[in-house]
N, C-alpha and C positions, 0 to 999 in steps of 0.2 A: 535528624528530624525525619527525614523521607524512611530511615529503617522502621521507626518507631511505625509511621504511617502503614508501613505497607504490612507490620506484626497487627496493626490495628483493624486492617481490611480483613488479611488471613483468617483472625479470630473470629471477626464478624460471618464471613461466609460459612466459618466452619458451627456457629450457631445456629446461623441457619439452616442449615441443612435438618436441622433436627425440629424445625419448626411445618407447620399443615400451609400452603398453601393454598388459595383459591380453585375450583377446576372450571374447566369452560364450561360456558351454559350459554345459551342463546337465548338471545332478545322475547321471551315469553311473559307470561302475566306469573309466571312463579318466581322470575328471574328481574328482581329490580332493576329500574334503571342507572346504568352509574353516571352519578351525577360530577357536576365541574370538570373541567379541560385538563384533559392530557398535559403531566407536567413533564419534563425534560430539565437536565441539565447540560451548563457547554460552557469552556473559558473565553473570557471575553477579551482574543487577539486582537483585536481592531482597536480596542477600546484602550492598551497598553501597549499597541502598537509593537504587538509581537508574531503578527502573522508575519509565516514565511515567507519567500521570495524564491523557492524554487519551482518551480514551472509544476512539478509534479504534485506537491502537495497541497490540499484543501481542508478546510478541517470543518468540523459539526459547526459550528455557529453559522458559517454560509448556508449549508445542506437546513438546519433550522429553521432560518429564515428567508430561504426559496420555497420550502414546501408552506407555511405560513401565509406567502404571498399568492399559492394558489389554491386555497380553501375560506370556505366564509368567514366573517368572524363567530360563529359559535363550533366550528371544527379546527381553532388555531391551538398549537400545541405553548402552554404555557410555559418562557420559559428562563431559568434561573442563572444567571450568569457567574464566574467566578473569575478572580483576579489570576487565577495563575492554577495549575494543574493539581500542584499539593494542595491548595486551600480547598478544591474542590474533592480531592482526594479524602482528604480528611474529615469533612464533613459527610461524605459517603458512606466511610466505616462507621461515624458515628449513628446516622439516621436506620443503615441499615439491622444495627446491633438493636436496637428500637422495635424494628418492623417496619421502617419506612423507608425515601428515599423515594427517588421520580417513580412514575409508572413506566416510563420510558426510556432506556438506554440508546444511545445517539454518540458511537462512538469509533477514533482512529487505535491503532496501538497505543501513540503516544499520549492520548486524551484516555486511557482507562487502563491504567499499569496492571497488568495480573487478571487480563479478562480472561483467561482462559480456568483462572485459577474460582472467577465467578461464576463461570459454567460448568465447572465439574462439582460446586459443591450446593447447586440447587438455586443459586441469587437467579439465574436466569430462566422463565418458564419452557416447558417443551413445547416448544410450537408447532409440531408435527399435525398435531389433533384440526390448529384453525387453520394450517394448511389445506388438509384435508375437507373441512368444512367447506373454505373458499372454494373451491375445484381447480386449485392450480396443482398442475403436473410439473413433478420436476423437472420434464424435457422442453420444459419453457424456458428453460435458464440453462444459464455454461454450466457444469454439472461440475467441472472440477473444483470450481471457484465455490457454487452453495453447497459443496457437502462438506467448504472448510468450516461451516458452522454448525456440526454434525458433530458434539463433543461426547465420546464414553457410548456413542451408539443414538446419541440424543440430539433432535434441533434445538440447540440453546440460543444461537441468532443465526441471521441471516446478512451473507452483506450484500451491497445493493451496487457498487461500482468498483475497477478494477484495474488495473495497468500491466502490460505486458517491457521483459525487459529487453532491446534490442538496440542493433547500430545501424544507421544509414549514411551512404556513403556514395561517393558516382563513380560513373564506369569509368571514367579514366586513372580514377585512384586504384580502382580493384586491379584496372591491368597493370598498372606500375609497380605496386608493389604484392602482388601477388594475392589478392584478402579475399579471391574465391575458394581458394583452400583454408587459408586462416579460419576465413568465415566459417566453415564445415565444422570446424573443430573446435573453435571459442566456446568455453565456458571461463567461471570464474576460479579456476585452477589454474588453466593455463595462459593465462592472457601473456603472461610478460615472457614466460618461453616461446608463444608463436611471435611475438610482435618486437621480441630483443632480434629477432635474423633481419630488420629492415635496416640497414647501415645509414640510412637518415635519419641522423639526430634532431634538426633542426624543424622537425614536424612531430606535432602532437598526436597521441595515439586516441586518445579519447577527449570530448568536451563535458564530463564527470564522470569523478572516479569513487567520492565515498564511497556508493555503492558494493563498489569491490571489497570495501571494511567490514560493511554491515553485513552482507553475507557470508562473509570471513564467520563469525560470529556464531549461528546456528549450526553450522556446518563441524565444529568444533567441539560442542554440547551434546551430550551424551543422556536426553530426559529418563532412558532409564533404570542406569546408575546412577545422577543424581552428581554428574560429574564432567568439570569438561575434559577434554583430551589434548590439549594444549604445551604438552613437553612433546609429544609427536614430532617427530622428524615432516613433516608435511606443513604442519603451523609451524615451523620454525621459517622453514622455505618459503610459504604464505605470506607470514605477515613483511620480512626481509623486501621482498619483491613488492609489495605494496609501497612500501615507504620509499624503496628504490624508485617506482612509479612515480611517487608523489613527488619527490624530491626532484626529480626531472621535471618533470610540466609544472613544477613552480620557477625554471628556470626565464619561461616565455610569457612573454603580457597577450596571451589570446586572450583574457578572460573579457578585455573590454572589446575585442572585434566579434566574439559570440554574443555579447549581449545586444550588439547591432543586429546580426542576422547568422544566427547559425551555417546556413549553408553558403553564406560568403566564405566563412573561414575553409569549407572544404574545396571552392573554387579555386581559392587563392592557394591550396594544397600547403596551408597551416595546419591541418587537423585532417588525419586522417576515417575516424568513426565521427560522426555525431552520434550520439548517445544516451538515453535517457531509461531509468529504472521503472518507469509506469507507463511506459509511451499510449496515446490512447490513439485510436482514429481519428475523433475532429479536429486534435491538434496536430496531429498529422499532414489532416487535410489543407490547414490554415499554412503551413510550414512550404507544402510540396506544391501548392497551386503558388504560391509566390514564387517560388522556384522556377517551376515549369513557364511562369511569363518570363522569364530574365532571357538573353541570347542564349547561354551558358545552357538553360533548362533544355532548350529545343536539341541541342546535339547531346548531351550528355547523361543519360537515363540516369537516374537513382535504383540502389540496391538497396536491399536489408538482409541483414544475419541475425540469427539470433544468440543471445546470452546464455548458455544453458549453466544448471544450477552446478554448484561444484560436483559433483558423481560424474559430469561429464552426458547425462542420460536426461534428465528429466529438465522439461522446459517448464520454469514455471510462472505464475498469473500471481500479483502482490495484490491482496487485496487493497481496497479504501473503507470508504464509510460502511458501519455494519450495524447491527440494529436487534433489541431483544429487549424483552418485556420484563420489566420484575414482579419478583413470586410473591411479592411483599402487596402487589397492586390491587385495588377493589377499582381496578379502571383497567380490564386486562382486553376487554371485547373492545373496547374504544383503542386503548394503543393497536389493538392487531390491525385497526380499520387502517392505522396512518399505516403501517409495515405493507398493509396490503396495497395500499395506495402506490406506496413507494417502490412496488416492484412491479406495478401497471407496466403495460406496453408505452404508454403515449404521457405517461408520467419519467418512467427512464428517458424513453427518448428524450424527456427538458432537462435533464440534466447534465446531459453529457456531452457538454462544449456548444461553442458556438461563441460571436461579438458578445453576447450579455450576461454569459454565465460561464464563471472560472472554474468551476468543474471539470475538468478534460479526460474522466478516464471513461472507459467502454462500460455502457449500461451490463448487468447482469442477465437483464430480460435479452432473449433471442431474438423475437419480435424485432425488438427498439434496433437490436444491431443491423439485422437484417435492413431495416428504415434506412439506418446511418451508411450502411454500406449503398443503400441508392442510389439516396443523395449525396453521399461523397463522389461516385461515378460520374454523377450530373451535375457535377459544379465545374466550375471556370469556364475556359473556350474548348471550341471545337475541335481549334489545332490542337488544342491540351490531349484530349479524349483517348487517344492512343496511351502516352504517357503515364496517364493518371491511370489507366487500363491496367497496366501491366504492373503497377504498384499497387495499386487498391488489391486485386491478385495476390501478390507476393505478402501483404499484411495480412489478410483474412487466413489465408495459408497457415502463418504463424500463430494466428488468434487462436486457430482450432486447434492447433498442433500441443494446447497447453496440457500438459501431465497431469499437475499437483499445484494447489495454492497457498500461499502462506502472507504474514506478513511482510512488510521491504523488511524491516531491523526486528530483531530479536526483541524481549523484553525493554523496554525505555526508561524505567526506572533500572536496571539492570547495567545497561550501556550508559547511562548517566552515572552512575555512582561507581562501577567498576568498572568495567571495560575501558571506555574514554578518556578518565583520568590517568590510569595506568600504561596506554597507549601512546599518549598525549608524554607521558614523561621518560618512555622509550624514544621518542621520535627527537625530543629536545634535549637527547645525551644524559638528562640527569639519571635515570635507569638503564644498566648492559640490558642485552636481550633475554640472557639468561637469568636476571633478576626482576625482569619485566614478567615472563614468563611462570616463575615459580610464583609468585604472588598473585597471579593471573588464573593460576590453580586451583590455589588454594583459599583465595576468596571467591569463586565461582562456587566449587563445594560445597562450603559454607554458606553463600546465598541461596542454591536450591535445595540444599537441606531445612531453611530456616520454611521454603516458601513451599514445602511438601509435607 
């Protein structure tokens, strides 16, 4: 069913392409008003009780229904719910094969399978022009993070929040087992060769590891020939050492003493990284000011290393929520107004953490971070002040340090349908590696040939 969906998207965008869209016009007496509310659509997690539980992720329905809560009711974006990702899928390819379909795109990877396949073939407007109109400068924004929305030369969206992937760790871990060199050199190549030399077993190397999967992933994919590279001698070694990983720190029950408090577990020297694939600053801030009051906090600084991308070179920013107008809309000047709203200074800033909003990654706007990084400096005590100094330092460092943006995982209909199950039946014996592998191949192939 999801093949059939996603040959029914394909088509769709590829008609479109050949269809006249609307062009911007400004609010004039030649230029009617476009009338009724900004539509959107979003699956409705909460409602089937399928929002996630990892720390990192957030999805469109929240982002929805926060910006909602701060505009009138005659600027509320109208919007349509769905029971589950295909239903909404599906209905997309349909309305779009039409001409319709929201005015509004409001979307994660995993909430819009193939957006990228919607921005090269026209479903997204180029936003460059009401960029331009607005007078924002792209030096208002992290510049690596908005030009991932820069698709064929063109702004097809823009995304609005972001995560960095890193480890934190305290000093007297780094001196024991040596993780100021590790640290230098960690990316997601080498993890299990720097981190097999520590001769204690009985300590965790990381508090998550999917991550290491999902970047396995991209890293592997060849967009283009159209092909992955997965009999390679390096995804052989790759994926081997993952599951070795895996296999290991399934042997210990950390998982219920981090869900108490992460940096318990590294006191107690159970876990040597805390680690997380979108880490943001306010949730940072909420993690390390608890910290920094414990006994433990006052002697023992906190460190951070970073994750770099498999090459070994390039550090990179996963986006979040992203955001683009369709070509189908006679509501295009009113969606640009929420986009524009939504990458405000003092609009970012509400979005990214804090007690009443799960949002937790780094606003896009410069501005907003700049705020964040203030009032991160200027929170807790005064004994803190030092402490919290020299790490608010050491993240921003990182922040700026990003190369290149991408998504966390690869394609999600992709990873749903091939990747994972076939991963899934290597790891439980019933597939060799070498038959995990060839099939692994040869339906990749075959999938981005169907979706090219």
């Amino acid at each position: 069913m999801k093949k059939k969906i996603i040959c029914l998207m394909t088509s769709a965008v590829l008609c479109l392409s050949l269809l006249t869209g609307c062009q911007l016009g400004s609010r004039t007496s030649s230029v009617p008003e476009e009338e009724g509310a900004v539509t959107a659509y979003a699956v409705d997690f909460e409602a089937n009780a399928q929002r996630t539980t990892n720390d990192y992720d957030s999805d469109t329905q929240f982002f929805l229904k926060l910006y909602n809560n701060t505009v009138s009711s005659s600027e509320k974006i109208e919007i349509q719910y769905f029971a589950d990702i295909e239903t909404m899928s599906k209905q997309l390819s349909t309305e779009l094969l039409s001409g319709g379909g929201p005015d509004l795109f409001v979307f994660r990877d995993i909430e819009l399978p193939n957006f990228f396949n919607y921005a090269r073939q026209g479903t997204f407007t180029d936003l460059a022009p009401y960029l331009k109109k607005s007078g924002y400068d792209q030096r208002q924004f992290q510049e690596a993070v908005f030009n991932y929305g820069v698709v064929d030369g063109t702004q097809r969206f823009i995304p609005l929040e972001y995560g960095i992937p890193l480890c934190v760790t305290t000093q007297s871990l780094a001196e024991e087992y040596g993780l100021d060199k590790i640290g230098e050199e960690l990316n997601y190549q080498n993890y299990y060769e720097l981190l097999s030399k520590i001769k204690d077993m009985d300590i965790c190397w990381f508090s998550e590891i999917e991550s290491f999967r999902d970047r396995m992933i991209p890293a592997f994919i060849d967009e283009g020939s159209l092909e992955g590279q997965f009999t390679s001698p390096k995804f052989y070694k790759s994926i081997e050492e993952y599951r070795k990983l895996k296999s290991n720190q399934a042997k210990y029950t950390l998982d219920t003493e981090i869900k108490v408090d992460y940096m318990e577990a590294l006191v107690n020297q159970r876990l040597i990284f805390y680690n997380e694939p979108m880490t943001s600053d306010r949730y940072l801030d909420f993690r390390v000011d608890n910290y920094l009051g414990t006994p433990e906090g006052k002697k023992d600084p906190l460190l951070l290393y970073p994750i770099k991308e498999y090459n070994g070179e390039d550090y990179c920013a996963y986006v979040g929520e992203m955001m683009a107008i369709n070509e189908n809309s006679n509501r295009k000047n009113k969606a640009w107004e929420i986009i524009e709203k939504s990458i405000s200074t003092s609009f970012q800033s509400s979005i990214s953490g804090g007690s009443s909003c799960p949002i937790i990654r780094n606003p896009i706007n410069i501005e907003a971070q700049i705020t964040n990084q203030r009032d991160w400096m200027n929170s807790g005590s005064v004994m803190q002040k030092r402490a919290r100094k020299d790490f608010v330092d050491q993240y921003y460092e990182l922040l700026n340090s990003v190369t290149k943006c991408d998504c966390l995982t690869y394609n999600s209909m992709y990873v749903q349908e091939i990747f994972d199950p076939l991963y899934l039946e290597y790891e439980s014996g019933t597939k060799t590696l070498d038959e995990f592998i060839k099939e692994l191949q040869n339906k990749t192939g075959l999938y981005l040939k169907e979706q090219n």
